[in-house]
C-alpha positions as CSV (number, residue, x, y, z in Angstrom):
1,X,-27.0,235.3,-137.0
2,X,-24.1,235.5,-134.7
3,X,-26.3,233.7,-131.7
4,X,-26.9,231.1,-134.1
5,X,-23.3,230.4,-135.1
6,X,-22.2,229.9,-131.8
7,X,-25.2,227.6,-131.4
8,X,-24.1,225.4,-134.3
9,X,-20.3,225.2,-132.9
10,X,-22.1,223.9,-129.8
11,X,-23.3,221.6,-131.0
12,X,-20.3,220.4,-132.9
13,X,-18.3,220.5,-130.3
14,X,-21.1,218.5,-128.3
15,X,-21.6,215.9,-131.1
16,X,-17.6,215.6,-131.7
17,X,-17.0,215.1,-128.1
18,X,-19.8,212.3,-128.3
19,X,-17.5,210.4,-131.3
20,X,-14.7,211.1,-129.9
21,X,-15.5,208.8,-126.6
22,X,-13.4,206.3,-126.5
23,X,-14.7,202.7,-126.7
24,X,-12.9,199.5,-126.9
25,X,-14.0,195.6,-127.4
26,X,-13.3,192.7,-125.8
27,X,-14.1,189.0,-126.1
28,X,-14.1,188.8,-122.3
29,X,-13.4,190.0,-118.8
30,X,-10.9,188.9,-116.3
31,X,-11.6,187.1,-113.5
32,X,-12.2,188.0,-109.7
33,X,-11.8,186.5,-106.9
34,X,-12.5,190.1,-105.0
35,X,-14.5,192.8,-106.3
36,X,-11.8,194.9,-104.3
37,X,-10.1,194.1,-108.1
38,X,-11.2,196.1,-111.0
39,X,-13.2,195.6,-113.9
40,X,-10.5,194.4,-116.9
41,X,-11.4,193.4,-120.5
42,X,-9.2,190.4,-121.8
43,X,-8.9,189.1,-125.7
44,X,-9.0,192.7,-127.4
45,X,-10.8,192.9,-130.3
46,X,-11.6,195.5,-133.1
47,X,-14.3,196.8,-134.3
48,X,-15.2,193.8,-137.0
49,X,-14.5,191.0,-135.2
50,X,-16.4,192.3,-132.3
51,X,-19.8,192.9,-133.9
52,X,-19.5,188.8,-135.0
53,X,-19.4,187.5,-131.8
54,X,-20.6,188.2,-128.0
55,X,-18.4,190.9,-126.7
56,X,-17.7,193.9,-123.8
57,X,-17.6,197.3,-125.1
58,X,-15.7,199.5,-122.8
59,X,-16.6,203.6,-122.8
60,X,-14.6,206.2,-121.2
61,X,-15.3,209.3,-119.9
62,X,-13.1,212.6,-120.9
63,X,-10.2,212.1,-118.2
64,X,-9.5,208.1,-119.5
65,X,-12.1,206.2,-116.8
66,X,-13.9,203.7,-117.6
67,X,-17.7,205.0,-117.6
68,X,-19.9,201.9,-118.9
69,X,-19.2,198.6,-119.7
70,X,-22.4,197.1,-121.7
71,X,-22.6,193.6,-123.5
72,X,-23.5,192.9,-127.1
73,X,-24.3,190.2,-129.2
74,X,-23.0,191.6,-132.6
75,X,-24.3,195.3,-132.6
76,X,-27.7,193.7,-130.2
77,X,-27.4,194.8,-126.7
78,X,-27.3,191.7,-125.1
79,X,-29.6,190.6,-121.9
80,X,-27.4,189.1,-119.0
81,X,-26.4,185.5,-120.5
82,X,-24.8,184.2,-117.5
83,X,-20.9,184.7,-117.4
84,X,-18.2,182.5,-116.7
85,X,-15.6,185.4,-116.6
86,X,-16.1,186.6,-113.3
87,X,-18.5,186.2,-109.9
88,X,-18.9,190.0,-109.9
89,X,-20.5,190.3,-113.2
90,X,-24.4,189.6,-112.5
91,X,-26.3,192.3,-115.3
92,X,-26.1,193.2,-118.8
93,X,-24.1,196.6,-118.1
94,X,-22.4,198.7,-115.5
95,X,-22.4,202.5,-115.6
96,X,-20.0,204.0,-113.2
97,X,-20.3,207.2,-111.8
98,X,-17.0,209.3,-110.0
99,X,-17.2,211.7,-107.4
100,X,-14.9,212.4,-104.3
101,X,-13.8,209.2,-102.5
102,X,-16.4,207.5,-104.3
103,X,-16.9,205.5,-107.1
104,X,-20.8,204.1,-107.7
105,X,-21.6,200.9,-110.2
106,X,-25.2,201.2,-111.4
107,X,-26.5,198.1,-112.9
108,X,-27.8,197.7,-116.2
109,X,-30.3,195.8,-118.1
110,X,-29.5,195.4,-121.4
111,X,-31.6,198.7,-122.7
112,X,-29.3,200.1,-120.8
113,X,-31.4,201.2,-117.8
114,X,-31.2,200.7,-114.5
115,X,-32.5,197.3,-112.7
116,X,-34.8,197.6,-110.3
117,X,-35.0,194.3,-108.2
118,X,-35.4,192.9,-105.2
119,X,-32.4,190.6,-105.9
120,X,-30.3,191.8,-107.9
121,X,-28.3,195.1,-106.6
122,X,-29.1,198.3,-108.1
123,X,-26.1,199.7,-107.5
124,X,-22.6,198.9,-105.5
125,X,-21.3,202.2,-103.7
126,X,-17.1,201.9,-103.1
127,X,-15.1,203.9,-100.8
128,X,-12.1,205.5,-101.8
129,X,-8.7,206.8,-100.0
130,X,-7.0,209.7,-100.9
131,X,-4.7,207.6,-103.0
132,X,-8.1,206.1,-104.9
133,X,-7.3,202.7,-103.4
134,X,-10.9,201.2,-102.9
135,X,-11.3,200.3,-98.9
136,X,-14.9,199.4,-98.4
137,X,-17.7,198.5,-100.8
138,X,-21.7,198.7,-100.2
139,X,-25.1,197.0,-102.3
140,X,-27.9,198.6,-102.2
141,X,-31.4,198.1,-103.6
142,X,-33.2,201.3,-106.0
143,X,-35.0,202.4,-103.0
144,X,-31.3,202.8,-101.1
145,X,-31.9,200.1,-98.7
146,X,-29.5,197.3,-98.2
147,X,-29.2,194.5,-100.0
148,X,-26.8,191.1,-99.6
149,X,-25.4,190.0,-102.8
150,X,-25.6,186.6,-104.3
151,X,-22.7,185.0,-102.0
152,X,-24.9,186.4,-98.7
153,X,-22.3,190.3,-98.5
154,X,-23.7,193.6,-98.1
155,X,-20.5,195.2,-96.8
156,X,-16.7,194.7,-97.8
157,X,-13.8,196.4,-95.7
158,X,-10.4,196.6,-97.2
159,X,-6.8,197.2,-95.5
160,X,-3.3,196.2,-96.1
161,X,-1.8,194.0,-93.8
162,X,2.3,194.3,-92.7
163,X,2.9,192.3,-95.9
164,X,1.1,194.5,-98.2
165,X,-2.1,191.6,-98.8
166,X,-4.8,192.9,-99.0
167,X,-7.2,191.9,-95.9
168,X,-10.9,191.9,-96.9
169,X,-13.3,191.6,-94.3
170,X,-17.5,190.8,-95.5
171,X,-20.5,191.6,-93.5
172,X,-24.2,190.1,-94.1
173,X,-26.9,193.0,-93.8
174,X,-27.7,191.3,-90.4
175,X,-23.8,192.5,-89.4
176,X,-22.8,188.9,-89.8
177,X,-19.0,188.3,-90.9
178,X,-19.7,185.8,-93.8
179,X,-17.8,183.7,-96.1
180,X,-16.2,184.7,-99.5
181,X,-18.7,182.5,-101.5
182,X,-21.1,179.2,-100.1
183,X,-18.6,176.8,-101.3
184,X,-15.5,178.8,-100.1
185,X,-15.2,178.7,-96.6
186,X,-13.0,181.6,-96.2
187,X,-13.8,184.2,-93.5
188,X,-11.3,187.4,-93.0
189,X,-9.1,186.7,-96.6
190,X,-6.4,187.8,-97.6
191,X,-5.1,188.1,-100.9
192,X,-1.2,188.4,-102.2
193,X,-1.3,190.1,-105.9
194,X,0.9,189.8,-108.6
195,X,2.4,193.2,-110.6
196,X,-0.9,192.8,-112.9
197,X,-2.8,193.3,-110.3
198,X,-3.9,189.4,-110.1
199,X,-4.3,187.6,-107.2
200,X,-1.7,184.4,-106.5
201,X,-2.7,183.7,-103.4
202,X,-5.5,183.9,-100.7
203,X,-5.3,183.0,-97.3
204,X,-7.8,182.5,-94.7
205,X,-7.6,184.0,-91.1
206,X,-10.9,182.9,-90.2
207,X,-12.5,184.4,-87.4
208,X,-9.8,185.0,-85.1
209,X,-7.3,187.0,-87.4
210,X,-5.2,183.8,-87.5
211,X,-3.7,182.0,-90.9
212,X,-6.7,178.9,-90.2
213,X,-7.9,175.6,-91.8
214,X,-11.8,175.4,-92.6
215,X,-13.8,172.3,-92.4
216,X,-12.7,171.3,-95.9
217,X,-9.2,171.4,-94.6
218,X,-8.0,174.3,-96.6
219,X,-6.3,177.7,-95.5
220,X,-4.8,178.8,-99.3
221,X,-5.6,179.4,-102.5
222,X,-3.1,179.2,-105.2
223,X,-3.9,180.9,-108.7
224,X,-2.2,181.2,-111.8
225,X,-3.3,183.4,-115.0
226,X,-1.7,182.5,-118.4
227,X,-0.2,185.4,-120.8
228,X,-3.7,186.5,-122.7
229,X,-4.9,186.6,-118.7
230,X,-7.0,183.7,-118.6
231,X,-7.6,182.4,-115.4
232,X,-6.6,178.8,-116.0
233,X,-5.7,176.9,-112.4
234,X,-6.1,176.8,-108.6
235,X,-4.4,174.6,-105.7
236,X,-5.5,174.4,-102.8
237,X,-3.2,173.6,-99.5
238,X,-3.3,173.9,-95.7
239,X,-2.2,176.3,-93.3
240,X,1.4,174.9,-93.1
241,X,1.1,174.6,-97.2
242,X,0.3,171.2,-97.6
243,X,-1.7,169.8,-100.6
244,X,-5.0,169.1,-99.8
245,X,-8.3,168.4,-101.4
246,X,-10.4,170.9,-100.2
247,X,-13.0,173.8,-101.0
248,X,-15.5,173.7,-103.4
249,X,-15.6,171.3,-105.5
250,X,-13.3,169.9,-103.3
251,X,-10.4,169.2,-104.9
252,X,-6.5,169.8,-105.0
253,X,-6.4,171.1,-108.3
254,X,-8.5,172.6,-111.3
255,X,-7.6,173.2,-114.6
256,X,-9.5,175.3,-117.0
257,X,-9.2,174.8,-120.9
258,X,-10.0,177.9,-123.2
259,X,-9.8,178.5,-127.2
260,X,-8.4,181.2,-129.0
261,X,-10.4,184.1,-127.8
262,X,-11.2,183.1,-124.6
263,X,-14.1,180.8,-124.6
264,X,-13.9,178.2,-121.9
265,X,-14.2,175.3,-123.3
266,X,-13.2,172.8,-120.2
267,X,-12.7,172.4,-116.8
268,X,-10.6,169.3,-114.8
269,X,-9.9,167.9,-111.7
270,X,-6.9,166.5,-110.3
271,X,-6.0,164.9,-106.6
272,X,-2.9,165.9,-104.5
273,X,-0.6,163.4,-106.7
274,X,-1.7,164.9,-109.7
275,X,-4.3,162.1,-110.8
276,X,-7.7,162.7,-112.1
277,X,-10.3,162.8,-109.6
278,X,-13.9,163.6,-109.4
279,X,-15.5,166.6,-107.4
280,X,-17.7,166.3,-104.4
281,X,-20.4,166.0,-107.3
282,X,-19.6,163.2,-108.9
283,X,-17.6,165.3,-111.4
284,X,-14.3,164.4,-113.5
285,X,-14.4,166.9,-115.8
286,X,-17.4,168.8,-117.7
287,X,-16.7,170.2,-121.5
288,X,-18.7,173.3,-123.2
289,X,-20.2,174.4,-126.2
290,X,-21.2,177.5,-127.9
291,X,-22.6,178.9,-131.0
292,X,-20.9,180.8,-133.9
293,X,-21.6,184.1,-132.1
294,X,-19.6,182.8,-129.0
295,X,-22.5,182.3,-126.9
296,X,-22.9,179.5,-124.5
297,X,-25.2,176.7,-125.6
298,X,-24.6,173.5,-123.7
299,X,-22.6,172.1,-121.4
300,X,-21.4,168.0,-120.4
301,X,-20.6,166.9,-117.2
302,X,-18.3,163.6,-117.4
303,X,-16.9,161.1,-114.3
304,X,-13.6,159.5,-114.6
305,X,-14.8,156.6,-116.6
306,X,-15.9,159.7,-119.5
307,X,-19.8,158.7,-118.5
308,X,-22.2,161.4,-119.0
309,X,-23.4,162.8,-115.5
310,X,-25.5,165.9,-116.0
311,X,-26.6,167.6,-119.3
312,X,-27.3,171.5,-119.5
313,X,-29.3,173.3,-122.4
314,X,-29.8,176.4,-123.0
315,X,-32.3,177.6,-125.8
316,X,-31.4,180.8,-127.3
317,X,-33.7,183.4,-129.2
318,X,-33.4,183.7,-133.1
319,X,-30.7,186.4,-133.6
320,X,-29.3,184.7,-129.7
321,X,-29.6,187.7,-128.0
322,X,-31.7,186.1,-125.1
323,X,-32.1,183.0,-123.2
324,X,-35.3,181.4,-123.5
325,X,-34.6,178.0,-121.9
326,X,-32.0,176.7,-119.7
327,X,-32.4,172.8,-119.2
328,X,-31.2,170.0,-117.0
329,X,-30.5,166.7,-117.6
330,X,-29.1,163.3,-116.1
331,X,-26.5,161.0,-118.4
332,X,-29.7,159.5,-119.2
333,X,-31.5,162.4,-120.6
334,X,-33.9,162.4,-117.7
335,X,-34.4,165.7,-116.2
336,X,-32.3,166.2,-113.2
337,X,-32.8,169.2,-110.9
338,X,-29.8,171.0,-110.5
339,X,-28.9,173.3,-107.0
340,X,-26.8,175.7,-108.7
341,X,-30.0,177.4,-110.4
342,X,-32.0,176.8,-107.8
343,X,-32.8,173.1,-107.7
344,X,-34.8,173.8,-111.1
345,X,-34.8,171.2,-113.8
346,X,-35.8,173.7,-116.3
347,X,-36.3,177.4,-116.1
348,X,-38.1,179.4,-119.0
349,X,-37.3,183.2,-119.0
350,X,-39.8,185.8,-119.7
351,X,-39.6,188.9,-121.3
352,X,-41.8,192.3,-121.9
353,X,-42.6,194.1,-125.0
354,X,-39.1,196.1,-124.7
355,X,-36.9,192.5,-124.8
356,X,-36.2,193.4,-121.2
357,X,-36.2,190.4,-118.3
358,X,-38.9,190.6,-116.4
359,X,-38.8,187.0,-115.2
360,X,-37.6,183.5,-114.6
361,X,-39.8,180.8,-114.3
362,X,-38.4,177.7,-112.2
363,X,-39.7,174.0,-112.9
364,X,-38.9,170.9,-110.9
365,X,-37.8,167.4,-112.7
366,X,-41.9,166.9,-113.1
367,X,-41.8,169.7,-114.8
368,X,-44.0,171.8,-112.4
369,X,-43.9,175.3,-111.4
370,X,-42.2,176.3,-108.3
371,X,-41.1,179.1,-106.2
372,X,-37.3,178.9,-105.1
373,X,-37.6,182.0,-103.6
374,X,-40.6,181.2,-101.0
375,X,-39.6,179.4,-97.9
């Protein structure tokens, strides 16, 4: 009888410790320009207000780290929607594992196991110092080889220059030192942070360890966060700090608008004298909408007359858990193939008997089937 008392406290002290985890909600993350930065939810929500809308639940482990971050639509784990937060949020859900000068980011699908792709990382191995400062960063595939992510990096080595910035360094599986994204032509950055632990500036040194001007003619990045941590501007200038029009989209500055709880509902360009100006697209200014869940549903690209330019739609499941469609369109509603999801016109997205993504099918303005990924 004894044995079986001390069973049953077991197991209420297992099941309490279980309730007991800490979870919080929020509306959104911050954004990155670095995944050197970590993992922050913005526009806090509680428990009610989360489960109406598309939302981040945090979890943490027993000594106050964060140990998954998973995405829900109401109380629906949610598949990867796309996210306009951050470029270092590409699956449904992280689960983060501690050990010794290590810290490992498994990526989740939304039933909350891990992905196995040949794309998208499995997991993202950091580095620690002694002080728990992160100094280098590794992707890798499930079967441990490497992988590049999405912006062409394997590899990211961190130190701090005589300024205290912040000097990252990224390296292509091939060993190539590469760019901090396609359309930011930024080799060796470096990145001044503010006492939230935002960035204000980043700089590029290039190839040579030098302050440098790309092709675009830009050497700095200038960004500003409001109060609720939005990120809601960037300027761009030379080396000698200039104003210039440069970087993609190639422009001096842009402007995002957001609502109440963090939904961005705009985005803006402006020229060196302040003046609206269009991108290298073609692009003035493009406005967003979602549904009543928060999730993103369409979007309208606009030049600086306010004509239509490009139309995107994305089709939703019933209870909008998943994406079904995403659609492309010209201001005249003629499909228009679009190189930001890889120069499809439509793509359909498939999904097994367990909800879970198993794949995306790409279509061309014709509306026939393509490969994006075979050369």
């Amino acid at each position: 009888m004894q044995f079986i008392k001390i069973l049953l406290i077991t197991f209420g002290l297992l099941a309490a410790s279980q309730v007991m985890a800490k979870v919080e909600y929020y509306a959104h993350l911050k954004f990155q320009e670095t995944p050197f930065s970590p993992l922050v939810g913005i526009h806090p929500l509680n428990k009610k207000e989360a489960l109406s809308r598309i939302h981040y639940r945090f979890i943490y482990d027993d000594q106050n780290r964060i140990s998954e971050i998973r995405s829900f639509v109401g109380n629906t784990p949610a598949v990867y929607l796309g996210s306009f937060d951050t470029y270092y949020w590409f699956s449904a859900g992280v689960r983060i594992d501690y050990s010794d000068n290590k810290e490992v980011h498994y990526y989740l699908d939304d039933q909350g196991q891990e992905i196995h792709s040949n794309y998208i990382p499995h997991y993202a191995e950091y580095t620690l110092d002694d002080d728990g400062q992160r100094i280098a960063l590794h992707y890798f595939k499930h079967d441990n080889t490497k992988l590049n992510n999405r912006f062409g990096a394997h590899r990211y080595h961190w130190s701090v220059d005589n300024e205290g910035r912040i000097v990252e360094k990224r390296y292509s599986v091939a060993g190539d030192l590469v760019t901090l994204r396609p359309d930011v032509e930024f080799h060796e950055t470096r990145f001044k942070f503010d006492a939230k632990g935002q960035v204000q500036f980043m700089y590029n040194f290039g190839k040579t360890g030098k302050i440098t001007n790309n092709t675009s003619g830009a050497a700095i990045d200038r960004i500003f966060y409001d109060l609720d941590g939005n990120f809601i501007r960037w300027q761009v200038y030379d080396k000698e700090g200039n104003a210039v029009e440069g970087n993609g989209p190639n422009v001096h500055i842009g402007e995002y608008l957001y609502n109440d709880v963090g939904d961005k509902r705009a985005v803006r360009f402006f020229d060196r004298a302040g003046y609206p100006m269009e991108s290298s697209d073609g692009l003035h200014r493009a406005e967003n909408t979602y549904d009543t869940m928060g999730s993103f549903i369409k979007e309208i690209q606009f030049d600086k007359t306010g004509k239509p330019i490009q139309v995107h739609d994305r089709q939703l499941n019933a209870n909008n858990t998943r994406i079904e469609w995403d659609r492309f369109f010209d201001g005249n509603k003629t499909p228009q193939e679009n190189p930001y999801f890889g120069g499809a016109a439509a793509i359909n997205y498939l999904y097994n008997e367990k909800g879970q993504l198993i794949e995306r099918r790409h279509f061309d303005k014709a509306l026939e089937f393509f490969d994006p990924f075979k050369s």
